[in-house]
N, CA and C atoms as a LAMMPS dump frame, in Angstrom:
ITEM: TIMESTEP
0
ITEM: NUMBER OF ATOMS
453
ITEM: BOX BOUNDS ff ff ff
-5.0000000000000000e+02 5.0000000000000000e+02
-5.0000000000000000e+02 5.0000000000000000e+02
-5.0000000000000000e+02 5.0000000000000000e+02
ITEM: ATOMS id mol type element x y z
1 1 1 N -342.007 -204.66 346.274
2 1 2 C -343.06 -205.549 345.829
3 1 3 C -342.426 -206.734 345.102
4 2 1 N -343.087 -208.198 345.536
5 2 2 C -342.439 -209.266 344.705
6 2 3 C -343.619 -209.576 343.861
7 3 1 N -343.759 -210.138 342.584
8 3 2 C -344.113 -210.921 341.672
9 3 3 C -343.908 -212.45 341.35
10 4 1 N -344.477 -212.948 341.169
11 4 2 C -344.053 -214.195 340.922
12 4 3 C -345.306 -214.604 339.656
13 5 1 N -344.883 -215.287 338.708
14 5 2 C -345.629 -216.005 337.688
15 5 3 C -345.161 -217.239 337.908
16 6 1 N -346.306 -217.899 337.73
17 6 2 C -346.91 -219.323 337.385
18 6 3 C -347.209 -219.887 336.628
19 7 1 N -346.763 -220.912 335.692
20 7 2 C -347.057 -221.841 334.739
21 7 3 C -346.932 -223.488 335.02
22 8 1 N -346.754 -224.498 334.212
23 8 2 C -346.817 -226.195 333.972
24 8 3 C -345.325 -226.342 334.639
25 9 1 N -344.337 -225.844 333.744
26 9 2 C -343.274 -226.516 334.23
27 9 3 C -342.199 -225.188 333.842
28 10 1 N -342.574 -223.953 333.927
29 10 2 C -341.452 -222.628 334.051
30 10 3 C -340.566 -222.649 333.38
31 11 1 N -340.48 -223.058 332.174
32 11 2 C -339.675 -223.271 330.625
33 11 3 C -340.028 -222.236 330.107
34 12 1 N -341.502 -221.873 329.996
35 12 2 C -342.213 -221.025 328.793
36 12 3 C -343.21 -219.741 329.481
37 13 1 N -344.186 -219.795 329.716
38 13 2 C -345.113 -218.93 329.707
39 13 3 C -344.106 -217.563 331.443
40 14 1 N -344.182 -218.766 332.204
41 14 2 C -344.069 -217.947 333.031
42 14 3 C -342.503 -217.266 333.125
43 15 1 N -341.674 -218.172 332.447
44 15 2 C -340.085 -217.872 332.295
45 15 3 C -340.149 -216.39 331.469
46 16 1 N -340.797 -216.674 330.109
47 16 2 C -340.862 -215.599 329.453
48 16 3 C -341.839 -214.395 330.236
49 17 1 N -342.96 -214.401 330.753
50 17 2 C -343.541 -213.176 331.269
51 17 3 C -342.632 -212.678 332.249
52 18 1 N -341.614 -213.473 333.417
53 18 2 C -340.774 -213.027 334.233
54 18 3 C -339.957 -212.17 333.691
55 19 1 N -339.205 -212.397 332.438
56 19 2 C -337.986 -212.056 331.844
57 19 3 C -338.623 -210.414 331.16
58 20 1 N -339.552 -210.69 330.456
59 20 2 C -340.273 -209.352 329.798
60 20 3 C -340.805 -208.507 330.591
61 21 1 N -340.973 -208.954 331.732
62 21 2 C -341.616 -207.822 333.217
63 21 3 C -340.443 -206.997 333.568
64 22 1 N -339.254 -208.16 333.813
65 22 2 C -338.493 -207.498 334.444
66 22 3 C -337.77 -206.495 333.155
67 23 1 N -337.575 -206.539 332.129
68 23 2 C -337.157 -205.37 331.223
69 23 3 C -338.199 -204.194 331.261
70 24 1 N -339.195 -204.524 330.931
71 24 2 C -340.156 -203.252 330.874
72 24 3 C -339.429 -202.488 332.329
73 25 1 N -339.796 -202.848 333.547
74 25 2 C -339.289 -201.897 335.054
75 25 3 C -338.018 -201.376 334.5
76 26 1 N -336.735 -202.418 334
77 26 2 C -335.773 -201.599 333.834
78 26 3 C -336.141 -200.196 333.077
79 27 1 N -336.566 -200.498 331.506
80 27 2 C -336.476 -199.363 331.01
81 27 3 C -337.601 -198.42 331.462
82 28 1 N -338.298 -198.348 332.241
83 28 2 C -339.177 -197.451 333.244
84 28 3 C -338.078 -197.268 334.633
85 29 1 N -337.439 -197.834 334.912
86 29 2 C -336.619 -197.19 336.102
87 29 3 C -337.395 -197.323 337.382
88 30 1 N -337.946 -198.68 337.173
89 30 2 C -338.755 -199.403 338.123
90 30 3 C -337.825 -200.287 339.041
91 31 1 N -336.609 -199.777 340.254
92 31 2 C -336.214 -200.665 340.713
93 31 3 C -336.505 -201.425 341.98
94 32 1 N -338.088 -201.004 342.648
95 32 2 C -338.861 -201.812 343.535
96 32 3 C -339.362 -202.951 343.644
97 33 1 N -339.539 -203.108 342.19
98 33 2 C -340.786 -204.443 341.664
99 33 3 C -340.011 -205.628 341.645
100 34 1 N -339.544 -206.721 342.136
101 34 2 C -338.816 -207.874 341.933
102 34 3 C -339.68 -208.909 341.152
103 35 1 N -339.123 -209.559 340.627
104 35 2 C -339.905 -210.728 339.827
105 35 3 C -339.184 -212.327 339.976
106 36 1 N -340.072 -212.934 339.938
107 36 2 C -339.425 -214.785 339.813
108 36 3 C -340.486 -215.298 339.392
109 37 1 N -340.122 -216.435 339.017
110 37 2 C -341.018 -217.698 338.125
111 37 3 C -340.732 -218.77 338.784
112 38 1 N -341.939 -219.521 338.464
113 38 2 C -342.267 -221.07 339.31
114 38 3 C -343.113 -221.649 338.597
115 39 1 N -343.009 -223.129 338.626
116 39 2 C -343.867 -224.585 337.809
117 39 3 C -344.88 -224.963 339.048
118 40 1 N -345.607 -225.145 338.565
119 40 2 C -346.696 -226.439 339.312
120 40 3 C -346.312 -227.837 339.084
121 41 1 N -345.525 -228.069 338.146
122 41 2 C -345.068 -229.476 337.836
123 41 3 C -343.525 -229.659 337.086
124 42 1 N -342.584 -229.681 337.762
125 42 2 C -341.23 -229.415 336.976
126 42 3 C -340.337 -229.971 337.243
127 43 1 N -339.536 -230.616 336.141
128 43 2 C -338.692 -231.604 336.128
129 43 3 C -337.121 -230.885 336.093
130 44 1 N -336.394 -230.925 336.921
131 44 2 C -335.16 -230.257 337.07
132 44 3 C -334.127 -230.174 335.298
133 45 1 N -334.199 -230.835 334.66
134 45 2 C -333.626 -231.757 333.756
135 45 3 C -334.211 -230.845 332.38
136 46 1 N -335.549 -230.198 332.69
137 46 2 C -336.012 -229.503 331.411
138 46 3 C -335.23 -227.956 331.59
139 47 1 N -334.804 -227.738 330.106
140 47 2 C -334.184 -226.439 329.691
141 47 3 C -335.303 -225.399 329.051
142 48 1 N -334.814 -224.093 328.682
143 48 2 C -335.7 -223.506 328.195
144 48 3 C -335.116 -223.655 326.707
145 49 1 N -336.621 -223.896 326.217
146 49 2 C -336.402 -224.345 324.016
147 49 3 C -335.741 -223.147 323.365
148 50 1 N -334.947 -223.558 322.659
149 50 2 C -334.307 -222.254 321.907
150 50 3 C -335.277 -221.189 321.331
151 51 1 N -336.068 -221.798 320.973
152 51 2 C -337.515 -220.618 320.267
153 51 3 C -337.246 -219.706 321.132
154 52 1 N -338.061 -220.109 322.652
155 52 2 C -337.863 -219.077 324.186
156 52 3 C -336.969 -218.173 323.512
157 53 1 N -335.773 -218.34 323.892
158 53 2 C -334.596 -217.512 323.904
159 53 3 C -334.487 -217.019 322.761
160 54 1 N -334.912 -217.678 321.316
161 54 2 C -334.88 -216.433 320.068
162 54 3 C -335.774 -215.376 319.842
163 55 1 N -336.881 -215.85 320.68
164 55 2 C -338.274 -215.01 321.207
165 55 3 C -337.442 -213.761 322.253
166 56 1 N -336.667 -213.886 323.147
167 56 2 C -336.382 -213.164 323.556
168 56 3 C -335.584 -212.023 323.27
169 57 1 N -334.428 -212.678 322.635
170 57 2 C -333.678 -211.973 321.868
171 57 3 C -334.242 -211.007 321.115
172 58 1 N -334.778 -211.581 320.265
173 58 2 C -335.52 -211 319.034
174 58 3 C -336.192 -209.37 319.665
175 59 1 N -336.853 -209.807 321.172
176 59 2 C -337.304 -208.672 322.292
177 59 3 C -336.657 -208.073 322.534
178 60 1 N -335.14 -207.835 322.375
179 60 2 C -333.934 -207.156 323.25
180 60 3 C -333.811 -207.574 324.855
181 61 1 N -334.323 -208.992 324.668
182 61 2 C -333.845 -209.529 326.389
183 61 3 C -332.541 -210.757 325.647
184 62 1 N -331.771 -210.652 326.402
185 62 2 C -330.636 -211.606 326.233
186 62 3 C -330.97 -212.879 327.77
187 63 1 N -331.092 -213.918 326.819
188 63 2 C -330.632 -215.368 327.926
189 63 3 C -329.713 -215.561 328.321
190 64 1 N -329.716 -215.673 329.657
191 64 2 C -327.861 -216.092 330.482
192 64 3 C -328.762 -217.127 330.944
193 65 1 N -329.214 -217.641 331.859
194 65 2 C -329.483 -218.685 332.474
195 65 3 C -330.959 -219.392 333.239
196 66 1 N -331.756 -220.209 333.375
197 66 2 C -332.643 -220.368 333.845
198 66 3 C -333.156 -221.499 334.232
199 67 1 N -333.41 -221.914 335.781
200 67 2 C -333.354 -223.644 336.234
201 67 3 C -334.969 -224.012 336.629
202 68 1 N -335.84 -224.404 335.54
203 68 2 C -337.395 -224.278 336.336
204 68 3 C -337.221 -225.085 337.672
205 69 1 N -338.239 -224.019 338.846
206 69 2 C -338.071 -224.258 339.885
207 69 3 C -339.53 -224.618 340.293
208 70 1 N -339.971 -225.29 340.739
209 70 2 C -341.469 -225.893 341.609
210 70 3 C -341.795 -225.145 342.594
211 71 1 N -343.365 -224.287 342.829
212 71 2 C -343.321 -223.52 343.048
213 71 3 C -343.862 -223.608 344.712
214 72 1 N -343.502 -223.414 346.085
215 72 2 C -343.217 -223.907 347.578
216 72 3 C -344.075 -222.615 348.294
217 73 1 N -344.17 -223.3 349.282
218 73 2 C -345.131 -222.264 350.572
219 73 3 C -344.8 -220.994 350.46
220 74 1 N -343.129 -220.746 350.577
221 74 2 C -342.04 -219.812 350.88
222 74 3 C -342.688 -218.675 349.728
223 75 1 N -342.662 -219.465 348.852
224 75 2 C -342.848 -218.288 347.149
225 75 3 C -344.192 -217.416 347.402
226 76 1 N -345.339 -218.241 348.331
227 76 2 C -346.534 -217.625 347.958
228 76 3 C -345.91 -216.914 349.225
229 77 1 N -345.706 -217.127 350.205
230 77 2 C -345.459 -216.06 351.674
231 77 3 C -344.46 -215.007 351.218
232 78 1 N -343.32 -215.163 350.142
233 78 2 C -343.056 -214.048 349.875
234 78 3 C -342.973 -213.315 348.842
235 79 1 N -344.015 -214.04 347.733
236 79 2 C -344.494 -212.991 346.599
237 79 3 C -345.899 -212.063 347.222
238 80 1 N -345.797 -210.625 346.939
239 80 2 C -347.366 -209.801 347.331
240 80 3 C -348.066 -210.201 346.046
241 81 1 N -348.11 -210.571 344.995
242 81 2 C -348.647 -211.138 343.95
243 81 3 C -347.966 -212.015 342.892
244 82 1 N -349.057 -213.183 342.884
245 82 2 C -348.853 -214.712 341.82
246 82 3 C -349.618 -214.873 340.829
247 83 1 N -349.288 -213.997 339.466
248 83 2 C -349.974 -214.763 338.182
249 83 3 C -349.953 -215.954 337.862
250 84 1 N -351.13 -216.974 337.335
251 84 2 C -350.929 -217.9 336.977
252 84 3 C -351.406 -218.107 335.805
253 85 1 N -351.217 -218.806 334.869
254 85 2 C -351.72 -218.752 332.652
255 85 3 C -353.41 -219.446 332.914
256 86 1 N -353.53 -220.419 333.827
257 86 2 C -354.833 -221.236 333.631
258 86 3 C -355.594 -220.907 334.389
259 87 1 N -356.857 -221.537 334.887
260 87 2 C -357.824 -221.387 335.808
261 87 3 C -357.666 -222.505 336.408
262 88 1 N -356.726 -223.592 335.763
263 88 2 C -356.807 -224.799 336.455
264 88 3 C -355.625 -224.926 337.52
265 89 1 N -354.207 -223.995 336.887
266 89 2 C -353.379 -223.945 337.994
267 89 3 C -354.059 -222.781 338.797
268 90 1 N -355.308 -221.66 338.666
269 90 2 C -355.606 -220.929 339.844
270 90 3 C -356.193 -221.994 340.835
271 91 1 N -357.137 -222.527 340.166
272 91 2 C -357.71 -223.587 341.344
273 91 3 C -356.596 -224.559 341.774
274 92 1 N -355.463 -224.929 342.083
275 92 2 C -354.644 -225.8 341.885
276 92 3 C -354.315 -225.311 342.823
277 93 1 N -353.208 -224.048 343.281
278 93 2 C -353.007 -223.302 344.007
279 93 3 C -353.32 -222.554 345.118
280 94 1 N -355.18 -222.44 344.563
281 94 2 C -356.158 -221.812 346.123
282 94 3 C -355.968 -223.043 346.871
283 95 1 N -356.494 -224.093 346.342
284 95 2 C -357.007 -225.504 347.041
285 95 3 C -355.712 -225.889 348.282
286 96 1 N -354.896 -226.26 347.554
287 96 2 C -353.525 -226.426 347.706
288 96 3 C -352.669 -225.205 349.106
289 97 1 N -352.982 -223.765 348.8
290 97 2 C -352.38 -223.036 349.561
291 97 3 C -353.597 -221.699 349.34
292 98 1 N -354.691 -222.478 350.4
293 98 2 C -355.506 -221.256 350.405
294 98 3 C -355.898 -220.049 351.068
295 99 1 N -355.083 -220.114 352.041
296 99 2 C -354.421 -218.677 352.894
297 99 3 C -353.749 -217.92 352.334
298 100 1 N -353.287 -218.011 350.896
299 100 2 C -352.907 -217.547 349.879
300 100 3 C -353.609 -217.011 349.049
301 101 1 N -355.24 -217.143 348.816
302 101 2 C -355.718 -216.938 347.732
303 101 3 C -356.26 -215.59 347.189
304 102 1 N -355.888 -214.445 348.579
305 102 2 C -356.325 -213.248 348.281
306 102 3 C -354.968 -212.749 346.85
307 103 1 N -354.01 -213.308 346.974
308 103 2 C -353.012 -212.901 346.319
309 103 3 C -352.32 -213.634 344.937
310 104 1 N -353.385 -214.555 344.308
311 104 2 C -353.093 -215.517 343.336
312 104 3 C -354.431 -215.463 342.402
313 105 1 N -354.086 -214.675 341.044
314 105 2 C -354.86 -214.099 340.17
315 105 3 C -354.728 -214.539 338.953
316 106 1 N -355.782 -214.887 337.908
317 106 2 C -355.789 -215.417 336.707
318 106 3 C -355.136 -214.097 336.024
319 107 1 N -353.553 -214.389 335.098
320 107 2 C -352.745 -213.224 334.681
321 107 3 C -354.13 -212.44 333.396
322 108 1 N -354.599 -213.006 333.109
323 108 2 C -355.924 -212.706 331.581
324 108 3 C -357.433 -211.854 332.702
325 109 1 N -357.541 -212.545 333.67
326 109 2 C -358.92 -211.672 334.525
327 109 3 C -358.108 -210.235 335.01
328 110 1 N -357.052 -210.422 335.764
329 110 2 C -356.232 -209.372 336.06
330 110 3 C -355.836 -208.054 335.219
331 111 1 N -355.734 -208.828 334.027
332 111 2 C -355.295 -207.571 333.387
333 111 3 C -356.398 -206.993 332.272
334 112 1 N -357.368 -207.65 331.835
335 112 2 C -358.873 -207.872 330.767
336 112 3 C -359.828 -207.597 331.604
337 113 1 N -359.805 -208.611 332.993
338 113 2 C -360.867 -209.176 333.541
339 113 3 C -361.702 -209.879 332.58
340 114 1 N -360.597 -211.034 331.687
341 114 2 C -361.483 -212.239 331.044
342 114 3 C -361.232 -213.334 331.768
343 115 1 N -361.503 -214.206 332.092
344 115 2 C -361.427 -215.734 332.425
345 115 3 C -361.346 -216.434 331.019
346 116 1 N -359.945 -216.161 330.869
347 116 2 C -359.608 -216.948 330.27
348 116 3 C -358.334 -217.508 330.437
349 117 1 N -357.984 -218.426 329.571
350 117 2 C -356.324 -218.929 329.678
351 117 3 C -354.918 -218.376 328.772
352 118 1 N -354.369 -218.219 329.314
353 118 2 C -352.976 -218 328.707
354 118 3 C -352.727 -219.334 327.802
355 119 1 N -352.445 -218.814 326.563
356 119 2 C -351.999 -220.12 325.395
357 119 3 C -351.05 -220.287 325.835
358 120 1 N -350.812 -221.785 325.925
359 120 2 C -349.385 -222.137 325.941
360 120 3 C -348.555 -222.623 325.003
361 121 1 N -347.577 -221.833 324.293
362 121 2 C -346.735 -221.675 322.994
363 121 3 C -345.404 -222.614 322.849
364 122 1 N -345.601 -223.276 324.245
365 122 2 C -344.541 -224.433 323.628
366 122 3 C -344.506 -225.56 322.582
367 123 1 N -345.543 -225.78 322.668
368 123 2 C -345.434 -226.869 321.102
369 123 3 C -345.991 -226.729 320.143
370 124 1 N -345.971 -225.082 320.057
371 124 2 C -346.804 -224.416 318.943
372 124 3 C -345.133 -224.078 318.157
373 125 1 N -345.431 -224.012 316.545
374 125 2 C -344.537 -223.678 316.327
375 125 3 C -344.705 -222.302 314.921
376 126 1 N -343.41 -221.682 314.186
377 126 2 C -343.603 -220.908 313.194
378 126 3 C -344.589 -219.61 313.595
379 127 1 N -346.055 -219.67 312.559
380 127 2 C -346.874 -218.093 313.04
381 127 3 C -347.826 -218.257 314.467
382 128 1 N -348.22 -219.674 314.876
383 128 2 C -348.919 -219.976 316.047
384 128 3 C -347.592 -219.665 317.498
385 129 1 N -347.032 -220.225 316.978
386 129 2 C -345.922 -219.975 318.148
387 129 3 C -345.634 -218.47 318.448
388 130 1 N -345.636 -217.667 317.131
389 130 2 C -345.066 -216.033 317.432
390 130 3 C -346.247 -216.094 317.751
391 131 1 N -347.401 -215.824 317.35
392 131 2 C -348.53 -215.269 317.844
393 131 3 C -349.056 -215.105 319.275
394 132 1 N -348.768 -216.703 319.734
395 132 2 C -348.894 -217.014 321.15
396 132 3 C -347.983 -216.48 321.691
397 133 1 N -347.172 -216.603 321.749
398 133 2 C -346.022 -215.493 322.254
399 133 3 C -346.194 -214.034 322.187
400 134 1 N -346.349 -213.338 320.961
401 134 2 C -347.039 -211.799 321.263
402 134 3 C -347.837 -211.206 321.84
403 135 1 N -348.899 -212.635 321.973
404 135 2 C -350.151 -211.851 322.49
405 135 3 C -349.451 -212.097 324.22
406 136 1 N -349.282 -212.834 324.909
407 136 2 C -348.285 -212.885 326.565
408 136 3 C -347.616 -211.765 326.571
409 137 1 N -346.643 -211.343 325.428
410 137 2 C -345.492 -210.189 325.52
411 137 3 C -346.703 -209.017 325.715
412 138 1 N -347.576 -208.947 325.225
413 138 2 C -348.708 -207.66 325.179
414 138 3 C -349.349 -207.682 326.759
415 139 1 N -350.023 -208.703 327.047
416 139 2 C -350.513 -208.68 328.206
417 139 3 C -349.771 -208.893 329.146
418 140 1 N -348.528 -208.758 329.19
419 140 2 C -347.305 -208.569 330.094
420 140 3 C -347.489 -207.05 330.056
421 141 1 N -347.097 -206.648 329.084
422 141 2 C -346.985 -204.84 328.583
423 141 3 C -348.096 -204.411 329.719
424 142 1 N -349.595 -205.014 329.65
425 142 2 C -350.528 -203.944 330.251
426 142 3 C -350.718 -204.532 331.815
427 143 1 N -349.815 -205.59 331.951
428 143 2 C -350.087 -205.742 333.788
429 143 3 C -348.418 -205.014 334.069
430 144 1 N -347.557 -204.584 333.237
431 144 2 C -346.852 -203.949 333.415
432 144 3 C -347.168 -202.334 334.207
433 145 1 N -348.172 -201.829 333.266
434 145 2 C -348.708 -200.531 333.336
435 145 3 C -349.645 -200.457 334.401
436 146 1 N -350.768 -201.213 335.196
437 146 2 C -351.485 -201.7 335.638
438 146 3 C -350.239 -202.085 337.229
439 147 1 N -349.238 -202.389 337.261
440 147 2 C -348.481 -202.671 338.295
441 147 3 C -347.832 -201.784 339.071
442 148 1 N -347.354 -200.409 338.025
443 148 2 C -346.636 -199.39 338.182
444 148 3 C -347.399 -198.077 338.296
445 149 1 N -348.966 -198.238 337.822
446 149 2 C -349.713 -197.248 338.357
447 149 3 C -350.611 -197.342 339.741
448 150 1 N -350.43 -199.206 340.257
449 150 2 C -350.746 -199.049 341.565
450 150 3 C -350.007 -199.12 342.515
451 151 1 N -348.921 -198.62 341.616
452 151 2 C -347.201 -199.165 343.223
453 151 3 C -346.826 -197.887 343.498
């Protein structure tokens, strides 16, 4: 099974849910589930913010490397499922590649079934920034559980 998350520009929301998915499988001994991340809008040139990576750390994920990539036909034909943080990149995406759309799900309806949006914690900073960030690391946790009890 592939995964793929979706965010603005794959620095933040979706870099980090990729990175925290793929640890949870490790320490479950999940080695079926593949994961990658992709932008709707991304500039080769942007890095991921050190926060990211002290956010991660801090998780017991270590940063080696990460190039946001724009997200292509190829990704939706070979992810079996595409989280995305908004409703605006879901509609963005059906419109755009809608022979796709049985398989491209709001990551918050999916795992709540709220319609709502994923905060985006990049230019949040200090207790808004952890916060926004915990609450993604959590609802990572339960589409984690939710992934591995239907695989």
């Amino acid at each position: 099974m592939k995964i793929c998350f979706v965010c603005h520009a794959n620095v933040c929301r979706s870099f980090m849910s990729q990175e925290i998915l793929k640890q949870i499988l490790i320490q479950k001994g999940k080695t079926d589930i593949e994961v990658f991340s992709r932008g709707t809008f991304v500039f080769s040139n942007l890095r991921v913010p050190d926060k990211i990576k002290k956010f991660l750390k801090k998780n017991g994920i270590e940063y080696t490397s990460h190039t946001p990539t724009l997200i292509s036909k190829q990704d939706l034909e070979a992810a079996d499922m595409l989280f995305v943080m908004t409703q605006d990149q879901l509609e963005e995406l059906i419109d755009k590649y809608s022979q796709f759309g049985d398989k491209i799900f709001l990551l918050m309806d999916y795992c709540y079934d709220e319609q709502k949006d994923i905060d985006d914690p990049i230019n949040k900073e200090g207790f808004a920034f952890s916060r926004a960030a915990k609450s993604l690391k959590q609802t990572i946790e339960v589409l984690a559980n939710k992934l591995i009890a239907n695989h």
